[in-house]
C-alpha positions in Angstrom: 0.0 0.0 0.0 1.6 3.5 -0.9 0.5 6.8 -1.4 -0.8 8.0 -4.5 -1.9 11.3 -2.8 1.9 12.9 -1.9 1.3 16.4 -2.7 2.8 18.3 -5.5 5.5 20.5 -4.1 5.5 24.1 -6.1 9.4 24.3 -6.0 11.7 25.4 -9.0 13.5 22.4 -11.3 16.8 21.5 -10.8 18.3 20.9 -14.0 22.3 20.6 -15.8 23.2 24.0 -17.4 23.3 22.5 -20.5 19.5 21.4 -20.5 18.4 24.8 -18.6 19.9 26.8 -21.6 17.6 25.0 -23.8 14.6 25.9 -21.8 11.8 29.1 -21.6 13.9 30.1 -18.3 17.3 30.6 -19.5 15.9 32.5 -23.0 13.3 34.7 -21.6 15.0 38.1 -20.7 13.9 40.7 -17.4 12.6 43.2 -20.3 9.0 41.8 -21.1 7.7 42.7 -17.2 9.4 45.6 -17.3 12.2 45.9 -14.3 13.2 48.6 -13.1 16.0 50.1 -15.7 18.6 49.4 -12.7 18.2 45.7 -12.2 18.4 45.8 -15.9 21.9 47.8 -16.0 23.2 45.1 -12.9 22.3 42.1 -15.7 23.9 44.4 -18.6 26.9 45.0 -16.4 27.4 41.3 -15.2 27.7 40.2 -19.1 29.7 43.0 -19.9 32.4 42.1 -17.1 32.1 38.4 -18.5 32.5 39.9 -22.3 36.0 42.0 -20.8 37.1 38.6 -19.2 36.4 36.6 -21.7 38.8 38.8 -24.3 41.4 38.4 -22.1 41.4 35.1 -20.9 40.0 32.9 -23.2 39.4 29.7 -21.7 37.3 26.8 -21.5 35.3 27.8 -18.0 35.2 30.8 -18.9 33.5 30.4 -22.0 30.9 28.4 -20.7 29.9 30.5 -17.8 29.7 33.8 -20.4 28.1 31.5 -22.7 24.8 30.4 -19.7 25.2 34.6 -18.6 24.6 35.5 -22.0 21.9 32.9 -23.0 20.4 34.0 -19.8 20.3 37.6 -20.5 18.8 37.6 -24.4 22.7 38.3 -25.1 22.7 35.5 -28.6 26.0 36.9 -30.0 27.8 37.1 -26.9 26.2 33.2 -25.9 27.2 32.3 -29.5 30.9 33.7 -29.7 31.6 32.1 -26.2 29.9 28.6 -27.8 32.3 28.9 -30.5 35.4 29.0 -28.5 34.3 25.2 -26.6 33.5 23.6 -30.0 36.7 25.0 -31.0 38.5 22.9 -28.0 36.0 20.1 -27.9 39.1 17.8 -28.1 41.1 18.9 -25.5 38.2 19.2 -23.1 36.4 16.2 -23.6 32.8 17.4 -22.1 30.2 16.3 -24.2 27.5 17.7 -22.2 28.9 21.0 -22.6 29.9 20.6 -26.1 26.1 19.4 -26.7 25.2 23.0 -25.0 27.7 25.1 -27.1 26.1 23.4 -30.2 22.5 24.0 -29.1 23.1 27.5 -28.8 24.7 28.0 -32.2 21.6 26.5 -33.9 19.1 27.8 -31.4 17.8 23.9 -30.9 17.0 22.2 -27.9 17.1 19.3 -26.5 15.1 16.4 -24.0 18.1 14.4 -23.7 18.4 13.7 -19.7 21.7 12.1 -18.6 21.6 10.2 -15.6 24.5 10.4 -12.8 28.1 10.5 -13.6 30.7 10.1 -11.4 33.0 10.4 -14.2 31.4 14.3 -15.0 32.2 15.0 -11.6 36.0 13.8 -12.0 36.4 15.8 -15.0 34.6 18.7 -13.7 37.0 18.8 -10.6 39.9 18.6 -13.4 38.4 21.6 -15.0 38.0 23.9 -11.7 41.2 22.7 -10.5 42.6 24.6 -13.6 39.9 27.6 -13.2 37.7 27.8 -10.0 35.8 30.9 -11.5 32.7 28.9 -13.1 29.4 29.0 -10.8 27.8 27.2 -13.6 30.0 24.2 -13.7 30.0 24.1 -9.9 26.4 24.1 -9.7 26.0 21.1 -12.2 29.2 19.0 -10.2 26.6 20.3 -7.2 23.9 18.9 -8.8 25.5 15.4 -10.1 27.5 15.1 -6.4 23.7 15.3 -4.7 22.3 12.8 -7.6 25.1 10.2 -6.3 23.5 11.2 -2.5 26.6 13.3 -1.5 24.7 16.4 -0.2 27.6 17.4 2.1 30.3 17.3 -0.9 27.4 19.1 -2.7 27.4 21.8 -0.7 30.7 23.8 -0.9 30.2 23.8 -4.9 27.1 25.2 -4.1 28.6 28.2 -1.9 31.4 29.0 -4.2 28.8 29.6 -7.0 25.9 31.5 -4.9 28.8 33.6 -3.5 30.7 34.0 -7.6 27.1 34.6 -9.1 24.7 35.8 -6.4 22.8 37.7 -10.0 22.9 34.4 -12.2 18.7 33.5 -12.1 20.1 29.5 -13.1 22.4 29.7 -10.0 20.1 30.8 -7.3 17.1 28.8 -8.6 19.7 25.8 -8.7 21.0 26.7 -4.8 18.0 27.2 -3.5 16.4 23.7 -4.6 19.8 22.4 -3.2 18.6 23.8 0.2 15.0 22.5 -0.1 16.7 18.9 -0.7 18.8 18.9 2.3 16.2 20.2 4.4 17.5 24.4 4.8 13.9 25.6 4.1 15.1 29.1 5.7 18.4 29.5 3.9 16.9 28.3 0.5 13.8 31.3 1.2 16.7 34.0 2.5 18.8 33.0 -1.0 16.1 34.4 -3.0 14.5 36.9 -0.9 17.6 38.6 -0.4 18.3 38.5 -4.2 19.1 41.6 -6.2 17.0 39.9 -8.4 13.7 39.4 -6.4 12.2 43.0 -7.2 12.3 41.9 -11.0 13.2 38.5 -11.7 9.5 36.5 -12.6 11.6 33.5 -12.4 12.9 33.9 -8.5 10.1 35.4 -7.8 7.9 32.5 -8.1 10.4 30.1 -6.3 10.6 32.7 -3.4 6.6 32.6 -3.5 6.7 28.8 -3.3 9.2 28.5 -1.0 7.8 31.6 1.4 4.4 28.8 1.9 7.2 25.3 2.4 8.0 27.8 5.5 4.4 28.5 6.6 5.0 32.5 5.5 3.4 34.6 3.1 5.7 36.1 0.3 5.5 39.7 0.3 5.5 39.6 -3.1 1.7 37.2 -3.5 -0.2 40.5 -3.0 0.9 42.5 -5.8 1.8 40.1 -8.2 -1.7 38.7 -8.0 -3.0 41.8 -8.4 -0.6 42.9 -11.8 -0.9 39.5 -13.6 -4.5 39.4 -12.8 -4.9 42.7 -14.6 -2.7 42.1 -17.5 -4.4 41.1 -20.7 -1.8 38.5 -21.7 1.2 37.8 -20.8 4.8 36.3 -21.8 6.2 33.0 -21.5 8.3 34.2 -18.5 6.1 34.7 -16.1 4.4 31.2 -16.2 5.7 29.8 -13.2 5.0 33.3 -11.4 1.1 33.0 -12.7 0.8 29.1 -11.7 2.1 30.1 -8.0 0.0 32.5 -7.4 -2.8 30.8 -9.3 -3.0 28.4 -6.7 -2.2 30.9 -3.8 -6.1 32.4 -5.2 -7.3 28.8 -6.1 -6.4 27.9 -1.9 -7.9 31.1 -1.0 -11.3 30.8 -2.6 -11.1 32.8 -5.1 -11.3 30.9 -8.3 -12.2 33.7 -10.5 -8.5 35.4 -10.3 -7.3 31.7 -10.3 -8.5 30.7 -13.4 -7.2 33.7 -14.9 -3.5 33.2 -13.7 -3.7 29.6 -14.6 -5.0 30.5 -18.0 -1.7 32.9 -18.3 0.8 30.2 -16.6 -0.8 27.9 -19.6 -0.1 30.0 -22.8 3.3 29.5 -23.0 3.8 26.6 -20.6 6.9 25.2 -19.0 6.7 21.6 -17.5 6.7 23.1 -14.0 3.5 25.3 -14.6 1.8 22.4 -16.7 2.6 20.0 -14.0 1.0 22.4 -11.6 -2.2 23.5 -14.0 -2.6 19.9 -14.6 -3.6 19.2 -10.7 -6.0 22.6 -11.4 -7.5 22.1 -14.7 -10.9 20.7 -13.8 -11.7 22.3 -10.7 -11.2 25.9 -12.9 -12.8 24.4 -16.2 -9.1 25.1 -17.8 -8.3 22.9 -20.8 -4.7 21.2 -20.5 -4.9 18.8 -23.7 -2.6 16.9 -25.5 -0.9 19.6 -26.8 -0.2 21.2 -23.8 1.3 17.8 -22.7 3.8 17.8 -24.9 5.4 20.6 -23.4 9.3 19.8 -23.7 10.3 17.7 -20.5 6.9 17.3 -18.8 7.9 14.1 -17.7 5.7 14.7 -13.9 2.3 16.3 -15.8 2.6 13.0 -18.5 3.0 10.4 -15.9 0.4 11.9 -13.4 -2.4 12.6 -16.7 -2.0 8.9 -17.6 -2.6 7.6 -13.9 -5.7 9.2 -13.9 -6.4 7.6 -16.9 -5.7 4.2 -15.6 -3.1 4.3 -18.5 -0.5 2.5 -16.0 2.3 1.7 -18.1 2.6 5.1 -19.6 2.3 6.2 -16.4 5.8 4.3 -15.4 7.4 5.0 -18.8 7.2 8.5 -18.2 7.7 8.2 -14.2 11.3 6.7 -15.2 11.6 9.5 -17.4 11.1 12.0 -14.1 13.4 10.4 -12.3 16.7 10.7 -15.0 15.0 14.4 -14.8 15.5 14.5 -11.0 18.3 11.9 -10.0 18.3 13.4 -6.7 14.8 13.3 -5.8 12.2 10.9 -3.9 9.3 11.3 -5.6 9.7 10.4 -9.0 10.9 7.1 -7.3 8.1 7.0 -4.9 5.6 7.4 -7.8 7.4 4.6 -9.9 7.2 2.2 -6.7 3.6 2.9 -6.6 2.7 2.7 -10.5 4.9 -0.7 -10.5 3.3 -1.9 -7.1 -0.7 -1.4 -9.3 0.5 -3.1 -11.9 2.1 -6.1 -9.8 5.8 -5.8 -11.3 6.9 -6.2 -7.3 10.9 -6.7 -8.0 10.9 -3.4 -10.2 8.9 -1.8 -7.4 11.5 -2.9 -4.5 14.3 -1.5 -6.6 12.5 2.3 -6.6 11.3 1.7 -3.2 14.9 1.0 -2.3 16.6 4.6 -3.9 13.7 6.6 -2.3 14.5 5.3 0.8 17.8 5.8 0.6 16.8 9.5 -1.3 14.2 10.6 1.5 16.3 9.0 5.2 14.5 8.1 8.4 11.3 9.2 7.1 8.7 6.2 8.1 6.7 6.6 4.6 8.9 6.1 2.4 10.6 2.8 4.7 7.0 1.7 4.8 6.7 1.6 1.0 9.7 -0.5 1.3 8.4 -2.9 3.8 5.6 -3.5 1.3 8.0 -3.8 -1.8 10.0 -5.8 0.1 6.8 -8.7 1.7 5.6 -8.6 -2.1 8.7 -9.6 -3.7 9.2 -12.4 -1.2 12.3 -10.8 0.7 10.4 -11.7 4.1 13.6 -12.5 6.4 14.0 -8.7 5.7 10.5 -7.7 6.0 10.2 -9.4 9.5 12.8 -7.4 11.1 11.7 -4.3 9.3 8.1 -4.6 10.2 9.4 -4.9 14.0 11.3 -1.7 13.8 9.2 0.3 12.5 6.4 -0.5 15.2 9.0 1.5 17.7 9.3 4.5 14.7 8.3 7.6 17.1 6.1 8.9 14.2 4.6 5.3 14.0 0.9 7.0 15.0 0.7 9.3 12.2 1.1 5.9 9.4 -0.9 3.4 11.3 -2.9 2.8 8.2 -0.4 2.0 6.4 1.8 -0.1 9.2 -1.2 -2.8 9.6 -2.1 -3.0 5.9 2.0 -4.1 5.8 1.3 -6.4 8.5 -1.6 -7.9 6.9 0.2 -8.4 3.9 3.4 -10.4 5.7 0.9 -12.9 7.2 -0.7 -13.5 4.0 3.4 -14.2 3.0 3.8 -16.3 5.7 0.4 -18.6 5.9 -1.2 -17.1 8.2 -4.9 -16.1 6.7 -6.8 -15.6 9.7 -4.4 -13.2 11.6 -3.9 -11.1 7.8 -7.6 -10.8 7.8 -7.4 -9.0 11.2 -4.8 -6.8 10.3 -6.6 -5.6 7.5 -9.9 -4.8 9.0 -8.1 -2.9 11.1 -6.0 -1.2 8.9 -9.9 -0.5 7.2 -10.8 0.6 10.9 -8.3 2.9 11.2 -8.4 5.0 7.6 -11.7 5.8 8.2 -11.0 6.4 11.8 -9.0 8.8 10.6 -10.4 10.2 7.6 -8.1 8.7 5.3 -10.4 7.7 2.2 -7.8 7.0 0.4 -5.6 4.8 2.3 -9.0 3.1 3.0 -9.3 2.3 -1.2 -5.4 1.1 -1.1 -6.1 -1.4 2.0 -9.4 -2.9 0.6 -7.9 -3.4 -3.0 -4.5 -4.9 -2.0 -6.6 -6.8 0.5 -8.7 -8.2 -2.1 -6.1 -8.8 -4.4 -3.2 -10.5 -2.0 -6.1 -12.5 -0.8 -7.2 -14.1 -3.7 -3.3 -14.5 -5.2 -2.9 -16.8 -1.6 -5.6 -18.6 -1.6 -7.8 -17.2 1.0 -10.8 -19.4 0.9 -12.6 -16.2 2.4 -10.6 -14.3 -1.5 -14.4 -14.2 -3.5 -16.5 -12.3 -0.2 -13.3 -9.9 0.3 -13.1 -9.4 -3.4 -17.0 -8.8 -3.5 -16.8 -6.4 -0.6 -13.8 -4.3 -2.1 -16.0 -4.0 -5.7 -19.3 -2.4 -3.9 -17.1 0.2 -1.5 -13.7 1.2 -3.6 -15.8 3.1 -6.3 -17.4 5.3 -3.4 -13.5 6.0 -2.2 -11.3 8.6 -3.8 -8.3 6.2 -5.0 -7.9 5.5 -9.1 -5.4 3.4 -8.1 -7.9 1.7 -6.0 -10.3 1.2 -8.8 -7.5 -0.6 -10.9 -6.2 -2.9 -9.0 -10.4 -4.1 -8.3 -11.1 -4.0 -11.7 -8.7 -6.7 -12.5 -10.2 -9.2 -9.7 -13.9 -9.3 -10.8 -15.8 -10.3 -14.1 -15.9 -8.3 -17.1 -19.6 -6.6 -16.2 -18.6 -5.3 -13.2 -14.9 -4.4 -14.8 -16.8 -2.1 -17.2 -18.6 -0.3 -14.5 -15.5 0.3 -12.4 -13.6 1.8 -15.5 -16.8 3.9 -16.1 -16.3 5.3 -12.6 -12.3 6.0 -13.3 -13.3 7.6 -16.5 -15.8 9.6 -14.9 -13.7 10.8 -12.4 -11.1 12.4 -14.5 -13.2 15.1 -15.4 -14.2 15.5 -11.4 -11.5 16.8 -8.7 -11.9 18.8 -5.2 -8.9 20.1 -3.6 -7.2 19.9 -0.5 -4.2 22.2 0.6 -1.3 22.3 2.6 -0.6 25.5 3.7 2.3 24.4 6.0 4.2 22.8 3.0 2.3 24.8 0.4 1.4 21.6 -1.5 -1.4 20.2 -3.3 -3.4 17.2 -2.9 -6.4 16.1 -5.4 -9.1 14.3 -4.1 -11.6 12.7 -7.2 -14.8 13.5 -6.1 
C-alpha cells in the first residue's frame, strides 16, 4: 500500500546548465515585465564584465559561464561567440555535455536528452576547476551530479562558491536554492532568494521565493501585488508562467477561483513543465483545458505520468515516471511514484528497486521505509521484512502511518500462511483509515486486500473481493479502482472503468498551507 496522494511541491526544477539553456527560463529576458531600468543595467553590467574577461582570458570555463550569462540575458552573439570558442577545443576538453550545450546555442535547438549520474562528469569537472575555480555554472552542475550520487555534504561547498561567484545568475540561485530545499534548509533556501538583487524583477525567483515563502508556513511579500498585476494584464509572456501558476494556486487555496483561473489561464499559454505540472492538478476544478498539446510541453515528464494515472493508462504512467526520475536523480518522488505505479500493476521486483533509492533519497522518514516494507513482503524478501516490520512499530512517528503499518502487517501474514491473523490486520488497517479520515488509504487497504487474498488462496478471497468492488468506487483512490477491476468479471470491470473515467473530469482540492502543496481528491 503506498501513497498516490503525496502532494505536488511548487518548487523550482533542478536541472544541468546544459539542459536549462535550452529551456523558456534561460531565453526569456527581465525586459518583457518591465524591471526597473537598474536591475536591468546590474544584468547588462554582469555580461559585460564576462565579455571583458572573456577577451582576455579565453578559456574553457570561462566560455561556458559567459556563454549560460549570456543565453540567460537575451545576449545571442555574446552566448554564441563564447559557444564557438568550446567547440573549437572540444578535443582537448572532452565534455560532451557542454559541447552538446555550445552546439545548441549555435543552432538555437534544444534538447530532451536527460543524462543520468556520472561520477565520471564529476571527476572531469573537478579537473576543470582545479585549472579555473571561476565557473558557478560548472559548480552548480558538479553540485547537482555530487547530490544525484547522495553526497549532499560534498554538494554543498560547490554550491557556496557559486551562490557567492554569481549571487545575480537566475540558473544559480534557482539551482542553490532547490539544493537547500533537498537537504532540508527551508530558511536558507527562502533568504537565498529573498535577499536576491534579483527578487524586485526577476519572474523567475520570484515564483520560487513565492513557493518556497508557503514550504515555511510564511506569506511572500510579493503574492499580493503580483496577483494583483498579472490578474490585470491582458496577456502575458512565456516568462512569467511559473510566477502566474504560483499564485494561481495561492487564489485557487484562497477561494477565489475567479482570479485563479485567470493566472492559470496565463501560466498555460506558453507553458513550461513546471506550470503544466501544476495547471494539470488545477485544470478541472477551474474548467481550464490542458490537452494533448499542452502535454507535450518539452520535459513534462511529472504532468505526463500523473495525466496517464488518472487515466488508468499504468504503463505510460511508469514510462514517463522513469523518465522524471533521469530528470531528477536526486529526488524521492519520482521514485516513490514509480514504486507505486509498479506496485498497481504487480511488477513487485521493479517496485523494490524504486522503493529502495527513495528510501535511501528521503532518510529516516517512516513513509517512504513503509513503501519499502511493502515492496520488500511482495517480492518475497520476508527475512528482511520481518525485522523491518518490527522496527518500524517503535518508529516515534509510527501514530501518524498506522494505516499504512497494519495494511503491511496484513500483507506479511498472508506471506507467511497465516490467513486468519492477515484478515485481522486488515480490517483494522480498514478501521483505522476511516477512523482517521483517510479515504484513500482506505481504497489502497481494501484493494490490495482483495487482491493478495485471492493471489494466496484465501478461501474467504471471492467475499473480500466482492466487498472491495461495492465500496472502492465510493473511495477517492484510481489506483484503488484498478487494482479491483482486475479481480472481478468483465460486467462489473466495465462499471469500475466507467467510474475512473468519470472521475477524471471530477477533482476537489485539499491544501497544505504548511508545506504549500497540493493534494487532489476525485470526487
Amino acid at each position: 500500500m503506498l501513497d498516490d496522494q503525496r502532494p505536488r511541491r511548487v518548487v523550482p526544477r533542478w536541472r544541468p546548465s546544459w539542459i536549462t539553456a535550452t529551456t523558456i527560463e534561460a531565453k526569456s529576458t527581465l525586459r518583457p515585465i518591465a524591471p526597473p531600468v537598474e536591475s536591468q543595467r546590474k544584468v547588462d553590467l554582469e555580461v559585460s564584465q564576462k565579455l571583458h574577461e572573456f577577451d582576455v582570458v579565453r578559456s574553457v570555463p570561462v566560455a561556458a559561464e559567459l556563454m549560460f550569462l549570456a543565453s540567460a540575458a537575451g545576449n545571442e552573439a555574446a552566448a554564441k561567440q563564447a559557444a564557438e570558442v568550446i567547440l573549437a577545443s572540444r578535443d582537448q576538453i572532452g565534455s560532451r555535455q557542454l559541447v552538446r550545450s555550445a552546439q545548441q546555442v549555435l543552432q538555437g535547438g534544444s534538447t530532451e536528452r536527460i543524462e543520468a549520474a556520472s561520477k565520471d562528469f564529476v571527476k572531469h569537472a573537478r579537473t576543470l576547476l582545479a585549472i579555473d575555480y571561476r565557473n558557478p555554472v560548472l559548480l552548480m552542475d558538479t553540485a547537482r551530479e555530487l547530490a544525484a550520487l547522495r553526497q549532499d555534504k560534498a554538494a554543498l561547498r560547490y554550491v557556496r562558491a557559486a551562490v557567492a561567484m554569481a549571487p545575480n545568475s537566475r540558473f544559480v540561485l534557482r539551482a542553490a536554492a532547490r539544493y537547500y530545499l533537498h537537504v532540508g534548509e527551508h530558511e536558507i533556501a527562502h533568504d537565498l532568494l529573498r535577499r536576491s538583487p534579483l527578487i524586485g524583477s526577476d519572474p523567475w525567483v520570484q515564483a520560487s521565493e513565492i513557493a518556497i515563502a508557503t514550504v515555511r508556513g510564511k506569506t511572500s511579500d510579493l503574492a499580493k501585488q503580483t496577483i494583483k498585476r498579472l490578474s490585470e494584464a491582458k496577456q502575458v509572456g512565456a516568462e512569467v508562467t511559473e510566477l502566474a501558476s504560483a499564485v494561481g494556486t495561492v487564489e485557487l487555496l484562497s477561494g477565489s477561483d475567479k482570479k485563479a483561473k485567470i493566472l492559470f489561464k496565463h501560466a498555460l499559454s506558453n507553458p513550461n513543465d513546471n506550470s503544466l505540472a501544476q495547471a494539470e492538478w488545477a485544470a478541472t476544478k477551474l474548467k481550464l483545458v490542458v490537452d494533448h498539446q499542452a502535454l507535450r510541453t518539452p520535459m513534462s515528464y511529472e504532468a505526463n505520468s500523473h495525466n496517464a494515472y488518472r487515466r488508468q493508462e499504468i504503463a505510460a504512467a511508469i514510462d514517463f515516471a522513469v523518465l522524471w526520475a533521469k530528470d531528477e536523480p536526486f529526488a524521492s518522488r519520482p521514485r516513490d511514484s514509480q514504486c507505486y505505479l509498479l506496485s498497481l500493476e504487480g511488477r513487485y521486483a521493479e517496485a523494490l528497486e524504486a522503493a529502495r533509492v527513495a528510501h535511501d533519497l528521503d532518510g529516516d522518514d517512516i513513509g517512504p521505509a513503509l513503501n519499502l516494507l511493502f515492496a520488500q513482503i511482495q517480492a518475497g524478501d520476508l527475512d528482511n521484512a520481518m525485522e523491518d516490520f518490527l522496527r518500524l512499530g517503535r518508529h516515534p512517528d509510527l501514530k501518524t502511518h498506522a494505516t499504512h503499518y497494519l495494511a503491511n502487517g496484513g500483507a506479511l501474514a498472508y506471506a507467511m500462511g497465516d490467513f486468519e491473523q492477515a484478515r485481522q490486520l486488515y480490517q483494522r488497517a480498514i478501521k483505522s483509515a476511516r477512523m482517521r479520515g483517510e479515504p484513500y488509504s482506505e481504497g489502497l487497504a481494501r484493494a490490495f486486500f482483495a487482491r493478495i487474498a485471492t493471489h494466496v488462496g484465501d478461501p474467504q478471497a471471492s467475499s473480500i473481493v466482492k466487498d472491495s468492488a461495492e465500496i472502492v468506487p465510493r473511495l477517492p483512490s484510481a489506483g484503488a479502482i484498478y487494482v479491483v477491476q482486475n479481480l472481478v468479471d468483465s460486467t462489473k470491470r466495465r462499471e469500475l472503468q466507467a467510474t475512473a473515467s468519470a472521475r477524471v473530469a471530477k477533482r476537489v482540492w485539499h491544501w497544505d498551507a504548511i508545506s504549500n502543496t497540493l493534494k487532489m481528491l476525485d470526487s
